[in-house]
Biopython code that builds the backbone (N, CA, C, O; Angstrom):
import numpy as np
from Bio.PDB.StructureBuilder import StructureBuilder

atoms = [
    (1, "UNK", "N", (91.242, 102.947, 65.753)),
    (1, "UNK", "CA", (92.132, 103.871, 66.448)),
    (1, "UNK", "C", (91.338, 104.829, 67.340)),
    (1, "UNK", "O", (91.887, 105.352, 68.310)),
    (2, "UNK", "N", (90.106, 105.061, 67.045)),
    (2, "UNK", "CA", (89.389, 106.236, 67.927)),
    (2, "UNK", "C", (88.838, 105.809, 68.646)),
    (2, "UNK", "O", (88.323, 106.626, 69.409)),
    (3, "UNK", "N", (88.606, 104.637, 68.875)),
    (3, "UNK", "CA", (87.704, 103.617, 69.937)),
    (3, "UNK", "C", (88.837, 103.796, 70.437)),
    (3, "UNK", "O", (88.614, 104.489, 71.430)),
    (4, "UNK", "N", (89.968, 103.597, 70.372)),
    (4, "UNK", "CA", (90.858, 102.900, 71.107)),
    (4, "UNK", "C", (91.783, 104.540, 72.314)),
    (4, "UNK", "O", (92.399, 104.660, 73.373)),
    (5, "UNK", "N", (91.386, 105.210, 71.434)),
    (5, "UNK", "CA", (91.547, 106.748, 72.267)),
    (5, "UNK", "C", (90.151, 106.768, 73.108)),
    (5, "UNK", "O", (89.974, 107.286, 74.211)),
    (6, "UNK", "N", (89.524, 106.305, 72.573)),
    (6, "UNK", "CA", (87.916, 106.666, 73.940)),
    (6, "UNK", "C", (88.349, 105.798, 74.762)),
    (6, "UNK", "O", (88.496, 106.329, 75.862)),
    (7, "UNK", "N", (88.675, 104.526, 74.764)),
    (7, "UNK", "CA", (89.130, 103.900, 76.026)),
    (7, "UNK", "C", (90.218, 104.189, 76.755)),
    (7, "UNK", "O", (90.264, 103.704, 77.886)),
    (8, "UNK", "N", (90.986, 104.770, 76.434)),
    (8, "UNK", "CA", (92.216, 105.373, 76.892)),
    (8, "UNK", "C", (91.602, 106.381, 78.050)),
    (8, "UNK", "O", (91.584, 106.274, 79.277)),
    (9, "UNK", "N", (91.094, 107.432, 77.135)),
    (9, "UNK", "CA", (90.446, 108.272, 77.877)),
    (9, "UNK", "C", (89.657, 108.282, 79.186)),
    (9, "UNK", "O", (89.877, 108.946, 80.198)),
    (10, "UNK", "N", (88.528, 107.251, 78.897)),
    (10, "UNK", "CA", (87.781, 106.851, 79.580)),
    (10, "UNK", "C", (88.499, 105.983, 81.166)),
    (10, "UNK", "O", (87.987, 106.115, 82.278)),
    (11, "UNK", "N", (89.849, 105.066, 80.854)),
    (11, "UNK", "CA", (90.581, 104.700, 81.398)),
    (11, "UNK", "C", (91.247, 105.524, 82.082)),
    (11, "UNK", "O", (91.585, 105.052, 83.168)),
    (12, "UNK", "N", (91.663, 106.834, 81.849)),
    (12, "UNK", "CA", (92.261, 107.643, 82.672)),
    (12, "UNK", "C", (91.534, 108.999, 83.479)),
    (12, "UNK", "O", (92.084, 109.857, 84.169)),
    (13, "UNK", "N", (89.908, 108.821, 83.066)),
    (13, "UNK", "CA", (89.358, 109.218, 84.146)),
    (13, "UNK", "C", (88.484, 108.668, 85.006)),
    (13, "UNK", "O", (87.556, 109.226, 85.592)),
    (14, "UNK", "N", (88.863, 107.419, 85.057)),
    (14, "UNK", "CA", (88.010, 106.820, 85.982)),
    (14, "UNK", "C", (89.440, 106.674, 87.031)),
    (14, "UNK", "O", (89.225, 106.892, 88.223)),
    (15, "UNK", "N", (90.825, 106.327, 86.637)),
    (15, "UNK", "CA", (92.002, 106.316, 87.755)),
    (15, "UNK", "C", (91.922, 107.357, 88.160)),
    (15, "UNK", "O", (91.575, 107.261, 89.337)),
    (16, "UNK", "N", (92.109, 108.947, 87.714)),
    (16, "UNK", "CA", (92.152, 109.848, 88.243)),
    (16, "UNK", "C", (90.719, 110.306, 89.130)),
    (16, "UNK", "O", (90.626, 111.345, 89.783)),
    (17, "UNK", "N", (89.964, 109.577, 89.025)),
    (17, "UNK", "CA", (88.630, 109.710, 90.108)),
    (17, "UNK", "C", (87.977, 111.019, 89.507)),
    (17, "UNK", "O", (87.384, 111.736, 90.313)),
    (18, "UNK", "N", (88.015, 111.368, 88.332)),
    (18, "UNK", "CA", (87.147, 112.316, 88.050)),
    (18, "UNK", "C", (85.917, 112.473, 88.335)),
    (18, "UNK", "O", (85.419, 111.354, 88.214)),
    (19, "UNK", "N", (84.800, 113.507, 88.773)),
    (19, "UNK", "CA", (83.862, 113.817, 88.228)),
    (19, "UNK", "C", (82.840, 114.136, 86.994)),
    (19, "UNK", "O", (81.645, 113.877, 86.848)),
    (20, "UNK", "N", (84.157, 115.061, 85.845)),
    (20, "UNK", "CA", (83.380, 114.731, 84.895)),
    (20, "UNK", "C", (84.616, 114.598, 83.801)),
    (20, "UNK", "O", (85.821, 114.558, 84.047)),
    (21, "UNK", "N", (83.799, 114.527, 82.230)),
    (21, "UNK", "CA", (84.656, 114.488, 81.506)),
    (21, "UNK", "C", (84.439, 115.108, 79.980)),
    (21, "UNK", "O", (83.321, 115.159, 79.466)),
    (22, "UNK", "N", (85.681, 115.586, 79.302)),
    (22, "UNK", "CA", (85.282, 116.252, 78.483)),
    (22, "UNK", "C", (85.698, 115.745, 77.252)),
    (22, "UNK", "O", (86.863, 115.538, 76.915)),
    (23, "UNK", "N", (84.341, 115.492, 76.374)),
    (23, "UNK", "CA", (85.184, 114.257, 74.976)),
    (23, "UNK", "C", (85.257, 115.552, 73.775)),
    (23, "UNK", "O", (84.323, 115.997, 73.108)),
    (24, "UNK", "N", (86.250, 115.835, 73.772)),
    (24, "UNK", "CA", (86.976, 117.020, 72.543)),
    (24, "UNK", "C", (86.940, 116.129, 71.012)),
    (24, "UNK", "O", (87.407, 114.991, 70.992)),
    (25, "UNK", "N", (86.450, 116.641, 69.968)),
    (25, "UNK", "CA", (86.870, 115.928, 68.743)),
    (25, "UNK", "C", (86.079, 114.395, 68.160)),
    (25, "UNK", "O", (86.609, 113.458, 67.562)),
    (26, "UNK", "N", (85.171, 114.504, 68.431)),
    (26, "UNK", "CA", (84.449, 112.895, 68.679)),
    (26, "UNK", "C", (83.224, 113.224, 67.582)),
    (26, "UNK", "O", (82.807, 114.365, 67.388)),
    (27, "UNK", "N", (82.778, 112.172, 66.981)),
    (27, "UNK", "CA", (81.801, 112.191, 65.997)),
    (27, "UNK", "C", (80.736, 111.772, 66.845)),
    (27, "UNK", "O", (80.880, 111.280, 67.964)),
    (28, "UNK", "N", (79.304, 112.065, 66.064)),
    (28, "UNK", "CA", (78.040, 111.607, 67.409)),
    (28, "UNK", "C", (78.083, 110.172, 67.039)),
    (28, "UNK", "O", (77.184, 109.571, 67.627)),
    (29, "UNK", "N", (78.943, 109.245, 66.124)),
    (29, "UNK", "CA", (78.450, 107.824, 65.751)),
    (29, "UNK", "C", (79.398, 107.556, 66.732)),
    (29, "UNK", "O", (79.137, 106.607, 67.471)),
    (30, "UNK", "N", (80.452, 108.170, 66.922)),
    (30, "UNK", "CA", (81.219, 107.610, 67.983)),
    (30, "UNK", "C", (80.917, 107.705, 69.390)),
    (30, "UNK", "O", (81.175, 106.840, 70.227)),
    (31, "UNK", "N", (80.314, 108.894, 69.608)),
    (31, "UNK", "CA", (79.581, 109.128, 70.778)),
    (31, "UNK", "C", (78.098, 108.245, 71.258)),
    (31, "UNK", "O", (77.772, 107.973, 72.413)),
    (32, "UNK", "N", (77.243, 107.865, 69.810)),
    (32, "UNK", "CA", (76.108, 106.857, 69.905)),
    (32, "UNK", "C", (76.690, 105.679, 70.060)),
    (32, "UNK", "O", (75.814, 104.817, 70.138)),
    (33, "UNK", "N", (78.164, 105.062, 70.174)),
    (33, "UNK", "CA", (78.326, 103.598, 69.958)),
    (33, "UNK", "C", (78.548, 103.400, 71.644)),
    (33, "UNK", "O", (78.452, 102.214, 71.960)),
    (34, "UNK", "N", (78.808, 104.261, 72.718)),
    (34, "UNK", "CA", (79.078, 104.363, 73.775)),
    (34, "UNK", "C", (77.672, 104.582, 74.736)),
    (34, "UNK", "O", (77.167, 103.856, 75.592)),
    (35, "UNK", "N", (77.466, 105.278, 74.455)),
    (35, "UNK", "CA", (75.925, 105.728, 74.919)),
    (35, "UNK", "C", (75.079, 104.568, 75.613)),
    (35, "UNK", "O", (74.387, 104.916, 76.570)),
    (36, "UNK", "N", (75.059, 103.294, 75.253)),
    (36, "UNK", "CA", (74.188, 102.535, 76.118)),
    (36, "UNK", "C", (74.671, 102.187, 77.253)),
    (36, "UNK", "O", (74.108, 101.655, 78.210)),
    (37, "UNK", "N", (76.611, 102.769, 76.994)),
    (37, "UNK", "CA", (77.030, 101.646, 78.203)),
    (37, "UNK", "C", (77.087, 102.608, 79.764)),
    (37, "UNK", "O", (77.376, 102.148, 80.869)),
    (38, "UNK", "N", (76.713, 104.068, 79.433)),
    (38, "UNK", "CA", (77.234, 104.825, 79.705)),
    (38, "UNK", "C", (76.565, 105.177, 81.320)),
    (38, "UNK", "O", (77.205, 105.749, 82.202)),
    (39, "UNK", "N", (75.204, 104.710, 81.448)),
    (39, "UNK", "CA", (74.452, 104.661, 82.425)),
    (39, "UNK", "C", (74.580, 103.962, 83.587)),
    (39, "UNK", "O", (74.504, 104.359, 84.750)),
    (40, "UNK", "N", (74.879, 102.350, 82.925)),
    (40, "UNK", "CA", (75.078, 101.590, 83.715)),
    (40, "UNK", "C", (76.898, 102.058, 84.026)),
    (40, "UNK", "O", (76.862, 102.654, 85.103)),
    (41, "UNK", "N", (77.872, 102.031, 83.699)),
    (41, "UNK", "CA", (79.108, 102.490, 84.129)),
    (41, "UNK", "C", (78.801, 103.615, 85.222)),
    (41, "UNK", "O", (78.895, 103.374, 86.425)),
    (42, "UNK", "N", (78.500, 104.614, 84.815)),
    (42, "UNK", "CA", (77.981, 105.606, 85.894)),
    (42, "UNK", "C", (77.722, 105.050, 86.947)),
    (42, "UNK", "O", (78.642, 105.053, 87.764)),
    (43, "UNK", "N", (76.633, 104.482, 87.289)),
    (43, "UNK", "CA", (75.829, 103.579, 87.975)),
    (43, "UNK", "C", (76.866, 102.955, 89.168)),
    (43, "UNK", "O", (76.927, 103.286, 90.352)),
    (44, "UNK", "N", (77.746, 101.821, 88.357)),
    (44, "UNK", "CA", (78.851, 101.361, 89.036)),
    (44, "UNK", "C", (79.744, 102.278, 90.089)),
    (44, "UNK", "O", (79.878, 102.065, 91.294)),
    (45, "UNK", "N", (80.474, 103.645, 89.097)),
    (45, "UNK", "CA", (81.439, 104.429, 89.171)),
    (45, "UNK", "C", (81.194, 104.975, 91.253)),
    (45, "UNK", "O", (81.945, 105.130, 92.216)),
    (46, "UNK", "N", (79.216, 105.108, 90.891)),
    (46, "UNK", "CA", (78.695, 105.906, 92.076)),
    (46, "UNK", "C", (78.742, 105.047, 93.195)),
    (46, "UNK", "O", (78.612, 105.535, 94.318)),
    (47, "UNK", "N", (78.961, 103.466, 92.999)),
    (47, "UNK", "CA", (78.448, 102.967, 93.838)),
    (47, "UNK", "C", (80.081, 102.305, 94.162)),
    (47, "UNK", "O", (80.041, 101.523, 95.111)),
    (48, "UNK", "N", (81.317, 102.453, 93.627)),
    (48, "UNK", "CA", (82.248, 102.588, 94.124)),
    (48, "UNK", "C", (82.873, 103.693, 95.164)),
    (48, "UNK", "O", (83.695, 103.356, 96.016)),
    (49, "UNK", "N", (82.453, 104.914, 95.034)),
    (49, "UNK", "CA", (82.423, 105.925, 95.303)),
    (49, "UNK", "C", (81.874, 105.894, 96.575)),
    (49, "UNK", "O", (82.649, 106.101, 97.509)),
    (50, "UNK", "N", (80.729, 105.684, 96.811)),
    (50, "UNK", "CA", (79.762, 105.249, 98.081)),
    (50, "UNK", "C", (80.632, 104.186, 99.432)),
    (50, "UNK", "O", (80.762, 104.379, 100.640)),
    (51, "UNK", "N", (81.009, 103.260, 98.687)),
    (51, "UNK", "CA", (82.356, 102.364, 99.117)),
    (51, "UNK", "C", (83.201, 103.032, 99.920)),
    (51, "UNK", "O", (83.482, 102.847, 101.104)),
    (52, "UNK", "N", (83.550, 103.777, 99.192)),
    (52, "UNK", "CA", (85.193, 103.934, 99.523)),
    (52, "UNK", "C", (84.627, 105.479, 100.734)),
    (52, "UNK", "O", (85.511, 105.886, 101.488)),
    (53, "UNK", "N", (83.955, 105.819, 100.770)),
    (53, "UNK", "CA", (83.695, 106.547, 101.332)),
    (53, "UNK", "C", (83.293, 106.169, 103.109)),
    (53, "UNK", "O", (83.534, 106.685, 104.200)),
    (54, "UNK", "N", (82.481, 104.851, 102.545)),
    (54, "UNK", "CA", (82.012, 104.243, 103.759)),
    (54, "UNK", "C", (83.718, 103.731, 104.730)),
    (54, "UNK", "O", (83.907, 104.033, 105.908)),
    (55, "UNK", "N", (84.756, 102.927, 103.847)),
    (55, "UNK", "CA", (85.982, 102.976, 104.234)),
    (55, "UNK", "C", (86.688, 103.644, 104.850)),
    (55, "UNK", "O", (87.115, 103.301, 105.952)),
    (56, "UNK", "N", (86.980, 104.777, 104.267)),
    (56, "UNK", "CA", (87.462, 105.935, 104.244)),
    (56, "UNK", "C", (87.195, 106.268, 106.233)),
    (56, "UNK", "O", (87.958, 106.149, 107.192)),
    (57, "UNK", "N", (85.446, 106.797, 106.081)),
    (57, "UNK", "CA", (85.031, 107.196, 107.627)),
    (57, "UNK", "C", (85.303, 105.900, 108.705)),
    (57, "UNK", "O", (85.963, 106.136, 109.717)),
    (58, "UNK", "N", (84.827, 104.657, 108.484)),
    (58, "UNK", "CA", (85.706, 103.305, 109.591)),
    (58, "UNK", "C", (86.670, 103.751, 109.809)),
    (58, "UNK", "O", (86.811, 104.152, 110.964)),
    (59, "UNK", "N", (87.734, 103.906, 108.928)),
    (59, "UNK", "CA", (89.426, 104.011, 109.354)),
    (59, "UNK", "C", (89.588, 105.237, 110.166)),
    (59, "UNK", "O", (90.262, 105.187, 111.195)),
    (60, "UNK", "N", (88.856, 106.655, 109.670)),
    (60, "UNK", "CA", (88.996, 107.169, 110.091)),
    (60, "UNK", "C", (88.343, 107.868, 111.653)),
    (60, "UNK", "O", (88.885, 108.702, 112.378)),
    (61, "UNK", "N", (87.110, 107.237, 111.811)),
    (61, "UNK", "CA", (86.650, 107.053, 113.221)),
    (61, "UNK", "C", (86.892, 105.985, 114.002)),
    (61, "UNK", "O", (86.468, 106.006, 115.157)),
    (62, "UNK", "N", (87.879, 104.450, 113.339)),
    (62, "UNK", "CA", (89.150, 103.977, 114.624)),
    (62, "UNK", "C", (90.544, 105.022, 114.856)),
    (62, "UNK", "O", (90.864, 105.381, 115.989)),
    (63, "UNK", "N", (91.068, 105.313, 114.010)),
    (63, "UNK", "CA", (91.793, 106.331, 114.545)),
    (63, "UNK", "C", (91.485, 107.601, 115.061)),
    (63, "UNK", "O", (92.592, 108.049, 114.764)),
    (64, "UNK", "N", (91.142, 108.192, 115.380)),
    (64, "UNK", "CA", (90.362, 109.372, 115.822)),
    (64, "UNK", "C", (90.039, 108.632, 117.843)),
    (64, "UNK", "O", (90.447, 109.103, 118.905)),
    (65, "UNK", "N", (89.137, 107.327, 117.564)),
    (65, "UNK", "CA", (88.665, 106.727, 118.819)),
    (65, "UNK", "C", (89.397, 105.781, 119.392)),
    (65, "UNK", "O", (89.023, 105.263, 120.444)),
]
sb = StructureBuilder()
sb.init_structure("model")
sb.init_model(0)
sb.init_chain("A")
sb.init_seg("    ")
for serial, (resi, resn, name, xyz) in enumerate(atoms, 1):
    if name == "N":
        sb.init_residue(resn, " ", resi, " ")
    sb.init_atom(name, np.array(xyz, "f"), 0.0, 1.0, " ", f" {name:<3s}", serial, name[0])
structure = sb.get_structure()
């Protein structure tokens, strides 16, 4: 059940495009079972981010020009 709230969680701040996040109520075994993945996700998160950004300015310097 508490794995299953960390993914929840985790699931609803990566839609909402957060920056950061705050894990309330969590044991450190629950917090150590996450921990390896946590770098490489990051990793990803930034390099979506980078993306959409690059998008973002195209669209918005054809319309503009």
């Amino acid at each position: 059940m508490r794995m299953s709230k960390l993914r929840s969680s985790v699931d609803a701040f990566i839609k909402t495009g957060g920056s950061y996040a705050k894990l309330d109520h969590l044991t450190a075994m629950e917090i150590n079972s996450i921990r390896p993945l946590l770098p490489h996700a990051l990793d990803e998160l930034s390099k979506l981010q980078k993306v959409v950004r690059i998008v973002m300015n195209f669209f918005w310097k054809k319309k503009i020009g």
